[in-house]
C-alpha positions as CSV (number, residue, x, y, z in Angstrom):
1,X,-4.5,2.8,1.6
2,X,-0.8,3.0,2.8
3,X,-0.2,6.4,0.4
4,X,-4.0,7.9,1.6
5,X,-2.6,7.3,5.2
6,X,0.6,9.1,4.7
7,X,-0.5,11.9,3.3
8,X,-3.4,12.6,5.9
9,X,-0.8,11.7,8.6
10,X,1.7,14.4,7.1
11,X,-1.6,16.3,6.8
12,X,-0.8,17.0,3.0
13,X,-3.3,18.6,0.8
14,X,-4.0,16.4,-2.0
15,X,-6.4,15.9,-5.1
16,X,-7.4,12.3,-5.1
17,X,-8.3,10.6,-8.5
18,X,-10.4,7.1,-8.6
19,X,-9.2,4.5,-11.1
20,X,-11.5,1.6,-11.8
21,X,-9.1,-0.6,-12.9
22,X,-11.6,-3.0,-14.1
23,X,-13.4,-1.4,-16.9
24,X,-10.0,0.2,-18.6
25,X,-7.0,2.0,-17.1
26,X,-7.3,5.9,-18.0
27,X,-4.5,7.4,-20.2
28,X,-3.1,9.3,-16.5
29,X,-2.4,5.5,-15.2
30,X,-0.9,4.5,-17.9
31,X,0.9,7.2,-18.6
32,X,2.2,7.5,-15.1
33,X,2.4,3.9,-14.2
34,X,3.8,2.8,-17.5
35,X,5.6,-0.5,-16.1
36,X,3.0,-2.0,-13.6
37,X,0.1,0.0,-14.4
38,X,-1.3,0.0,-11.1
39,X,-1.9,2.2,-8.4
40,X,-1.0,3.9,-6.4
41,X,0.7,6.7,-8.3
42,X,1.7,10.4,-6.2
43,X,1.8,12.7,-8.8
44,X,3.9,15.6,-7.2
45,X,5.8,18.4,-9.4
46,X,4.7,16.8,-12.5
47,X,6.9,13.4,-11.5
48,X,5.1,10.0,-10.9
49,X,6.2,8.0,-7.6
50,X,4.6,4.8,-8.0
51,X,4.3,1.5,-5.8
52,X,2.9,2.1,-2.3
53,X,5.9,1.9,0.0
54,X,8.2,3.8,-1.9
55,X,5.2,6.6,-2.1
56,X,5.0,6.9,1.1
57,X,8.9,6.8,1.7
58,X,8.7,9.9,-0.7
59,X,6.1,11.2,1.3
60,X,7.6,10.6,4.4
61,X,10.7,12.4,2.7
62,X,9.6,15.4,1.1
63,X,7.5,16.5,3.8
64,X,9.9,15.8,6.3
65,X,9.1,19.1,8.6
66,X,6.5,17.1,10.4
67,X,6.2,14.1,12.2
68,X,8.1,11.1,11.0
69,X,6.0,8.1,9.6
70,X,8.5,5.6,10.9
71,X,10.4,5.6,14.0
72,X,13.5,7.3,15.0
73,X,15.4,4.0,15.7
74,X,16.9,1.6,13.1
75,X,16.3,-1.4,14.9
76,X,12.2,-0.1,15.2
77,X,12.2,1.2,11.8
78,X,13.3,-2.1,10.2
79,X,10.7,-3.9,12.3
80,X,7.9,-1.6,11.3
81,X,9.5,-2.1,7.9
82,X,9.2,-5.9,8.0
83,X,5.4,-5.6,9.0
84,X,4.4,-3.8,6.8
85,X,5.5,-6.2,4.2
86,X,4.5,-9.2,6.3
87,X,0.9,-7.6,5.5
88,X,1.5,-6.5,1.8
89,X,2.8,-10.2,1.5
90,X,1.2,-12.3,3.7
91,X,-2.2,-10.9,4.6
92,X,-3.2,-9.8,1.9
93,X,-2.8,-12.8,0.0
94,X,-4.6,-14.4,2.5
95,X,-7.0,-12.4,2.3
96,X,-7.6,-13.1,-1.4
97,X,-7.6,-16.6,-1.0
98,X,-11.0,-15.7,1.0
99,X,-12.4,-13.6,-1.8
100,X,-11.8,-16.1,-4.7
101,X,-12.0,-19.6,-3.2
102,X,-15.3,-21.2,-3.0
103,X,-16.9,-24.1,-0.6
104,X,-14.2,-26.0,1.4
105,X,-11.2,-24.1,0.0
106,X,-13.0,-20.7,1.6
107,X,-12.9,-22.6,4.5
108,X,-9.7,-23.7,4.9
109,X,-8.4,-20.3,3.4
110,X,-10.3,-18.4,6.3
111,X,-8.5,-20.9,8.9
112,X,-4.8,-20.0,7.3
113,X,-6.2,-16.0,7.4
114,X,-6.8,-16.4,11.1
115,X,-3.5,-18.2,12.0
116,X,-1.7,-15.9,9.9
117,X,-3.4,-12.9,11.8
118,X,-2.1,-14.7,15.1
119,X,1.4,-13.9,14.5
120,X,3.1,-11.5,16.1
């Protein structure tokens, strides 16, 4: 989501590719992803940029004419920096705690995924 929400915030045109990641990677992922084999992957000039917050720092980067993604100030920068890998890191895996645990570990996983969300 965080590469999708660059590039319509830098209002890019783009040609977006599903992978279901589940039923085989295609020979594009694996081809452009060849160490992690995930996605995201920004495919731009013929040269993969892989792993979500370093897309969109390219993004952020290369089309630089418009609006900045991140702020103009280090000190605000850094903190929307550490948030975004506070979610990445911390609600996201809370998240999945939720989708995989069953009976009272869903319970007490949807508990730690509120507190967490109470941080600020």
């Amino acid at each position: 989501m965080r590469a999708k929400i660059a590039l319509k915030e830098k209002g890019v045109q783009h040609e977006r590719r599903e992978e279901n990641l589940f039923e085989g990677k295609s020979e594009l992922l694996l081809k452009s992803s060849p160490i992690h084999q995930k996605v995201p992957v920004l495919l731009h000039n013929g040269k993969p940029i892989s792993e979500s917050t370093i897309v969109v720092g390219y993004i952020d980067e290369v089309w630089s004419s418009s609006t900045p993604l991140l702020p103009p100030c280090p000190y605000e920068r850094t903190q929307a920096r550490f948030w975004a890998d506070f979610i990445h890191k911390k609600v996201f895996e809370a998240g999945r705690e939720i989708w995989t645990s069953e009976g009272e570990a869903k319970e007490v996983a949807k508990k730690d995924f509120i507190e967490i969300l109470k941080q600020r």
